[in-house]
C-alpha positions in Angstrom: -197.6 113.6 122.6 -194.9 115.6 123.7 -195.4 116.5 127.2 -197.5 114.4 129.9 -198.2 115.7 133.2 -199.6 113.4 136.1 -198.6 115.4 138.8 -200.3 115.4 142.1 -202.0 112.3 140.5 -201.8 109.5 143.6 -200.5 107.3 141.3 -199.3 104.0 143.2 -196.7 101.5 142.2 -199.3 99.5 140.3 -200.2 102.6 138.4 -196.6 103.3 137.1 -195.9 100.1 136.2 -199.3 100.4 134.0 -198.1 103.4 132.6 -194.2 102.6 131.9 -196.3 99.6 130.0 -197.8 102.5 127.9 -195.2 104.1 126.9 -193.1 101.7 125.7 -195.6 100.1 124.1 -195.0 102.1 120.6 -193.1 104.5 118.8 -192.7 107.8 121.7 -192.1 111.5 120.7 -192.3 112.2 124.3 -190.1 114.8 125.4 -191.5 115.6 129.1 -192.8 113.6 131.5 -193.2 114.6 134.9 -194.4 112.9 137.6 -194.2 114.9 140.4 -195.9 114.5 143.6 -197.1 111.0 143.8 -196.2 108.0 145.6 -193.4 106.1 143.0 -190.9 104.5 145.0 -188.3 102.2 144.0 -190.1 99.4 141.9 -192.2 102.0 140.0 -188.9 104.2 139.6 -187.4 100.1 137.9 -190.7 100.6 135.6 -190.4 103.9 134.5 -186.4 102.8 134.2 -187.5 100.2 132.0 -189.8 102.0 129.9 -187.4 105.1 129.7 -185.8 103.1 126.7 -188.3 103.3 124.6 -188.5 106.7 124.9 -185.8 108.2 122.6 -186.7 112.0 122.8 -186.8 112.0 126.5 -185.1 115.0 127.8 -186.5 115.7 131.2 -188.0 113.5 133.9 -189.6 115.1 137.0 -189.9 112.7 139.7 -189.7 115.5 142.8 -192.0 114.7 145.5 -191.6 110.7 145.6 -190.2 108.6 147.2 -187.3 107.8 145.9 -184.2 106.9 148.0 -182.4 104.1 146.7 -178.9 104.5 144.6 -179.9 101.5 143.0 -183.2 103.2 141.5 -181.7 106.2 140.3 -178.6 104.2 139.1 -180.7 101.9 136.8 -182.6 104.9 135.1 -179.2 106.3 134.3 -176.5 103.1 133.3 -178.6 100.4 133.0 -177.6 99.7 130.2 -177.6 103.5 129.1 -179.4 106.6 129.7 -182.2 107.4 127.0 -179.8 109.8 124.4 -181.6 112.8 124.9 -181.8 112.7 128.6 -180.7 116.0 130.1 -182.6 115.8 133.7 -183.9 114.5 136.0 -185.4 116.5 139.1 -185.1 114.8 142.6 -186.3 117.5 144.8 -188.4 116.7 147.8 -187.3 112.7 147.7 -186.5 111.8 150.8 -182.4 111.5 149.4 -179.8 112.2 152.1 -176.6 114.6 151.6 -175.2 110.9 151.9 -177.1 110.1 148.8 -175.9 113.2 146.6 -172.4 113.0 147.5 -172.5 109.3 146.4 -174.2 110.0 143.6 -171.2 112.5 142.6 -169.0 109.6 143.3 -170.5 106.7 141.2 -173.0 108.5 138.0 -172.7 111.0 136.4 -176.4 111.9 137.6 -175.4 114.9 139.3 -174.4 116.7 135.3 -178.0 116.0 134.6 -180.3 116.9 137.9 -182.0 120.3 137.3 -182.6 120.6 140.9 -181.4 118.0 144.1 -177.6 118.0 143.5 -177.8 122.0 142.9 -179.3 122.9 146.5 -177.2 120.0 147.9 -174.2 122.0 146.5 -175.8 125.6 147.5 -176.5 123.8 151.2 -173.3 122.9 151.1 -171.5 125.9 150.5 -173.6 127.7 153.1 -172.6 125.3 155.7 -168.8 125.8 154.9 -169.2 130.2 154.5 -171.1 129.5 158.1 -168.5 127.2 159.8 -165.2 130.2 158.5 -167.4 132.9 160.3 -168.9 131.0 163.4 -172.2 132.1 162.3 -174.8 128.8 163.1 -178.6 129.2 161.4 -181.5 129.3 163.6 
């Protein structure tokens, strides 16, 4: 298995944690998982976190569409006690994060190298905002 899609899936904490059991149950050539649009929030982000290490090919995690809005959860796939070695990114759009939350994620991981999506239209957002404020143009 290289790729496993359960987007759109309703999975519940109680599902997550069932399937982070899964996949670290055995040897993984999983590549891809995504999990996008369901209802993970911070203990089933610990769970996936957990079973994240026993996943050695892991390069991309999709978790847009959750949930997801503590530090601690993000910060505990990432450090704790080391990112999987093939993990490139990990997709946070649609979260529920803050511009609070990406700048601090900046400040403290080095999550924002890795995101292939939050911290890039935080950055985009950002510059808009600024180009805005030097030419007194406000959106409507």
């Amino acid at each position: 298995l290289v790729e496993l899609k359960l987007t759109n899936t309703k999975l519940t904490e109680g599902d997550v944690r069932e399937l982070a059991s899964a996949l670290s149950s055995g040897p993984s050539t999983l590549q891809h998982l995504s999990l996008m649009n369901n209802s993970i929030e911070h203990e089933g982000l610990k769970a996936i976190s957990a079973a994240a290490r026993a996943m050695p090919n892991v390069e991309t995690i999709d978790l847009m569409g959750n949930k997801i809005t503590k530090f601690e959860s993000i910060s505990q796939l990432i450090h704790h006690p080391a990112p999987p070695p093939k993990l490139r990114k990990i997709h946070l759009r649609n979260c529920g994060l803050t511009d609070e939350f990406a700048t601090s994620l900046k400040k403290k991981t080095n999550l924002w190298k890795m995101t292939g999506g939050y911290y890039k239209d935080y950055l985009t957002k950002q510059k808009a905002d600024n180009a805005d404020a030097k030419t007194g143009k406000r959106k409507r």
